[in-house]
TORSE-530561 format. One record per residue (C-alpha): x, y, z. Coordinates in nm, 4 decimals. Layout:
REM residues N
> X; Y; Z
...
REM end
This chain:
REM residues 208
> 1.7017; 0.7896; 1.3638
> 1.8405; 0.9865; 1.1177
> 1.5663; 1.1838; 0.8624
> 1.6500; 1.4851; 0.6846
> 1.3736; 1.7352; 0.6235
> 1.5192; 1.9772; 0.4187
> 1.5280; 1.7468; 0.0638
> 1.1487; 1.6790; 0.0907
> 0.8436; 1.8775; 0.0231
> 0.6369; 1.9987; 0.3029
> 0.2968; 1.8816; 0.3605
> 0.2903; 1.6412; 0.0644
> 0.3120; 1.2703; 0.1605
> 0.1894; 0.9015; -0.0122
> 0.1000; 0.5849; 0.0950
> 0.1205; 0.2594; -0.0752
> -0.1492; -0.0374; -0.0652
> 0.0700; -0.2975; -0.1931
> -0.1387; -0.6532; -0.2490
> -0.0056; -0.9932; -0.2995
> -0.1584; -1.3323; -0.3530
> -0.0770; -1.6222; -0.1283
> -0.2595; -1.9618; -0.0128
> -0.5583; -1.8597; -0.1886
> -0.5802; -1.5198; 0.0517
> -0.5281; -1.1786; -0.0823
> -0.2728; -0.9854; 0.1344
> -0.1462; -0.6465; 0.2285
> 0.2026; -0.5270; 0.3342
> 0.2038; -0.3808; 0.6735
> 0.4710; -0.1999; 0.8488
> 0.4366; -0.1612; 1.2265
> 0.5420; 0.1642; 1.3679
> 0.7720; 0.2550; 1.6177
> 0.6841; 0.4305; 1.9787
> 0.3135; 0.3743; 1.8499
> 0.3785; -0.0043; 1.7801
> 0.0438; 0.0573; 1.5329
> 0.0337; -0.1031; 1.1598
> 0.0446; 0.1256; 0.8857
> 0.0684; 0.1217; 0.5419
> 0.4003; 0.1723; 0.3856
> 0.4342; 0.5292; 0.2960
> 0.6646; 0.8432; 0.2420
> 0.7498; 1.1775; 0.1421
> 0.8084; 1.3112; -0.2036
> 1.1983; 1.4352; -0.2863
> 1.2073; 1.7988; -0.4189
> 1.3747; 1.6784; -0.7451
> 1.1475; 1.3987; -0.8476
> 0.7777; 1.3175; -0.9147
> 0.5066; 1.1423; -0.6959
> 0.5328; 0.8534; -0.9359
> 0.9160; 0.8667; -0.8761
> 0.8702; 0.8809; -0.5020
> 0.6154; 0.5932; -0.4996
> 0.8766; 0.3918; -0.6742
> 1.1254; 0.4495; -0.5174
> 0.8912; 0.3718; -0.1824
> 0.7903; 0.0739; -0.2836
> 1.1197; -0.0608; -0.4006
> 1.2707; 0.0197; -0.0679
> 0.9782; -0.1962; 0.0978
> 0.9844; -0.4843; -0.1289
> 1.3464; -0.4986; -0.2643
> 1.1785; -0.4959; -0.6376
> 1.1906; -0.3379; -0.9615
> 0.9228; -0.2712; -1.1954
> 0.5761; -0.2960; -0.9887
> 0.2573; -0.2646; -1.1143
> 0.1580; 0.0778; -0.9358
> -0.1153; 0.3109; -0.9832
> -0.2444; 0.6204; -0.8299
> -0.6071; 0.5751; -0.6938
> -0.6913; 0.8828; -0.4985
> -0.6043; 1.1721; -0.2571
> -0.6214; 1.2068; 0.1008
> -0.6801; 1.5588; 0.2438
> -0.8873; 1.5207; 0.5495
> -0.7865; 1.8061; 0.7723
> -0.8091; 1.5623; 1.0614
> -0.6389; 1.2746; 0.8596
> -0.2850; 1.3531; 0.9998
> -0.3492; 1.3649; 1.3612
> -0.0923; 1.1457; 1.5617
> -0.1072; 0.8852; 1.8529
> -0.1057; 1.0358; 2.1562
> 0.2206; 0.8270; 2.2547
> 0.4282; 0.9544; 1.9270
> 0.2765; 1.3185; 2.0418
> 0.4148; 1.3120; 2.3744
> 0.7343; 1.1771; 2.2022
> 0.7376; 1.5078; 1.9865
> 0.6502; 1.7428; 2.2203
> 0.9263; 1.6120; 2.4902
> 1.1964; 1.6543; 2.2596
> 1.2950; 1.3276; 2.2524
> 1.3204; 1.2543; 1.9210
> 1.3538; 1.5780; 1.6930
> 1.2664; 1.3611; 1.3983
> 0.9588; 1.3203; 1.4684
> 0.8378; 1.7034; 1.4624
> 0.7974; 1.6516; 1.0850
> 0.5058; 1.4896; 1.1617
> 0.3699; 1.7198; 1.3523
> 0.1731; 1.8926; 1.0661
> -0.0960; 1.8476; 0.8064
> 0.0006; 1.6412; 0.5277
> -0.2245; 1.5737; 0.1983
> -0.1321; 1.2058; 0.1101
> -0.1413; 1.0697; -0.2526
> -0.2792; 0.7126; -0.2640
> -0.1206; 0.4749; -0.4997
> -0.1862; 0.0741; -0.4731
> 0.0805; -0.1619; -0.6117
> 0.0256; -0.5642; -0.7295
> 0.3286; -0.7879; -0.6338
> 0.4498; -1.1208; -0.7302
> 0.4272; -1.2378; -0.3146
> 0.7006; -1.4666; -0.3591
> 0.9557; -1.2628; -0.4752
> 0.8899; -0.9673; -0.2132
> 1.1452; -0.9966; 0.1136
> 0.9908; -0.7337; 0.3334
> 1.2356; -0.4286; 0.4863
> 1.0596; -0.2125; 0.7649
> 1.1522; 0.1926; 0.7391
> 1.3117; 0.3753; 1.0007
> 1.0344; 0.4788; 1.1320
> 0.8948; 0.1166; 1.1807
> 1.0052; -0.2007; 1.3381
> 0.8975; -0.4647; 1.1251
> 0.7523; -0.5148; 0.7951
> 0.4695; -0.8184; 0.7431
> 0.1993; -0.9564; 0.5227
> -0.1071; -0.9662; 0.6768
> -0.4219; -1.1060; 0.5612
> -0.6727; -0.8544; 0.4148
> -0.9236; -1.0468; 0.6563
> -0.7487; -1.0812; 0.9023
> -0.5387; -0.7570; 0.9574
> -0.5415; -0.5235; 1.3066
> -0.6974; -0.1468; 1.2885
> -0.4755; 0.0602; 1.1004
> -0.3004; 0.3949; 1.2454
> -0.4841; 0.6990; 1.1222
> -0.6734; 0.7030; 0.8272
> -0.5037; 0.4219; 0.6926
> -0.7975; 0.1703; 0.6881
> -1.0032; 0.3870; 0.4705
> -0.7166; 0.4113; 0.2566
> -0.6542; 0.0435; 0.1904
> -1.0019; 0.0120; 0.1450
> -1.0787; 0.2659; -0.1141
> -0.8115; 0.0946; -0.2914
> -0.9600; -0.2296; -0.2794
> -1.2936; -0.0649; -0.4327
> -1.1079; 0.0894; -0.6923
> -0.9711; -0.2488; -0.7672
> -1.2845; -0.4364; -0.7774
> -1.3839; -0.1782; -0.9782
> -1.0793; -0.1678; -1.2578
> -1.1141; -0.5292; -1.2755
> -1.4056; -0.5132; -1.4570
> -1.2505; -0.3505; -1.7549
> -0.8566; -0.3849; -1.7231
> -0.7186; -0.7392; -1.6947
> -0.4920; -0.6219; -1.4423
> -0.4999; -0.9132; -1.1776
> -0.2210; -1.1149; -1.3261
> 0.0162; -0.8989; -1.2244
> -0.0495; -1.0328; -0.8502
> 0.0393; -1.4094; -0.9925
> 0.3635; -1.5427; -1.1057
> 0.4748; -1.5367; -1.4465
> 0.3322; -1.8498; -1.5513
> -0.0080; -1.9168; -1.3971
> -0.3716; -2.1431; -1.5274
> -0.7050; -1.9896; -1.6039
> -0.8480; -2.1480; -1.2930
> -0.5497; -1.9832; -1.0863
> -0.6573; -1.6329; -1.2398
> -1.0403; -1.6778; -1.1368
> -0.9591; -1.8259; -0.8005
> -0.7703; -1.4702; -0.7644
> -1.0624; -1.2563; -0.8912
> -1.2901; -1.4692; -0.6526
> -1.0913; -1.3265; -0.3482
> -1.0768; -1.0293; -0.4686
> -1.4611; -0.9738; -0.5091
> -1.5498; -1.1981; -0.2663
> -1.8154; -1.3978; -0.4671
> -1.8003; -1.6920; -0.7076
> -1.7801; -1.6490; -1.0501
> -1.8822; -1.8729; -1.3600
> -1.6380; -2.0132; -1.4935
> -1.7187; -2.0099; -1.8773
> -1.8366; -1.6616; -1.8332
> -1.5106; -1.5732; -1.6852
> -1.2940; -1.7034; -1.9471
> -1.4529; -1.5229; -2.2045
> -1.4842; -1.1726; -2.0486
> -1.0670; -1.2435; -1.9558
> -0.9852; -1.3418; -2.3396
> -1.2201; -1.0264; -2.4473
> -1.0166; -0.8028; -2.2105
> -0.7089; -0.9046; -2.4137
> -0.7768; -0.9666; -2.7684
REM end
């Protein structure tokens, strides 16, 4: 595994809740980690020539294989304790096995961001730090490595939250898609019915 320190910043990392729509069940893209074999959200390290918004792009487009994402920055991480590894990846570190891995033996502040993608379009690419890359239902999904489940779900509150004033849950649909499709989405999402006349109108108000 090849992973070259030297063009990232130190200490400064981000992880990506990317959601997609499928079956009626909202989803979350998972990576599961080498020498661990733990899920985690898809993640990475910030270049020293570009942004955090250019890293998480370029993250995300490495993940998914797409262009143009709906992404947005929800919140950062700094938990002293937040970066502590699995014993198993420790013992890989401290053995010398794997000198790639002593990056990670250090305190990183992560930057949240979550993305919306269109589920079918998405062909998912593992990292080479990880040997697979899945969907996995937001219901049904394994403990996360880390701090990772408090990440995904302060970005499903902010969600649930945004949604109430941005009309921002399309992006998680294709390009064409019916009223009824829309509020079945929001349902999941919020995990409560909603009326449907009442819903209409608060969508068409968020966009005229």
């Amino acid at each position: 595994m090849s992973f070259k320190t030297d063009n990232y910043l130190e200490s400064v990392s981000l992880d990506c809740v990317v959601f997609g729509f499928h079956d009626n069940q909202l989803r979350v893209l998972l990576l599961s980690m080498k020498y661990s074999h733990e899920w985690a959200l898809p993640g990475g390290f910030v270049c020293k020539d570009e942004s955090v918004e250019q890293a998480a792009t370029r993250v995300l487009k490495e993940r998914t294989g797409l262009d143009n994402i709906f992404l947005k920055q929800f919140k950062v991480f700094s938990d002293p304790e937040r970066s502590v590894l699995n014993p198993a990846v420790k013992d890989v570190v401290e053995s010398g096995e794997n000198t790639s891995l002593e990056w990670f033996n250090q305190r990183f502040i992560s930057i949240g961001f979550y993305a919306f993608v269109d589920f079918t379009k998405v062909v998912p690419k593992p990292d080479s730090f990880s040997d697979n890359a899945e969907w996995k239902s937001i219901g049904e999904k394994e403990s996360l490595m880390m701090d990772h489940d408090f990440i995904l779900q302060e970005a499903l509150n902010t969600l649930r939250e945004q949604l109430n004033y941005q009309p921002i849950g399309y992006n998680l649909l294709p390009d064409k898609f019916t009223m009824p499709e829309l509020q079945k989405l929001y349902e999941t999402i919020l995990d409560k019915k909603l009326d449907r006349r009442n819903f209409q109108r608060r969508i068409l108000s968020l966009i005229f």
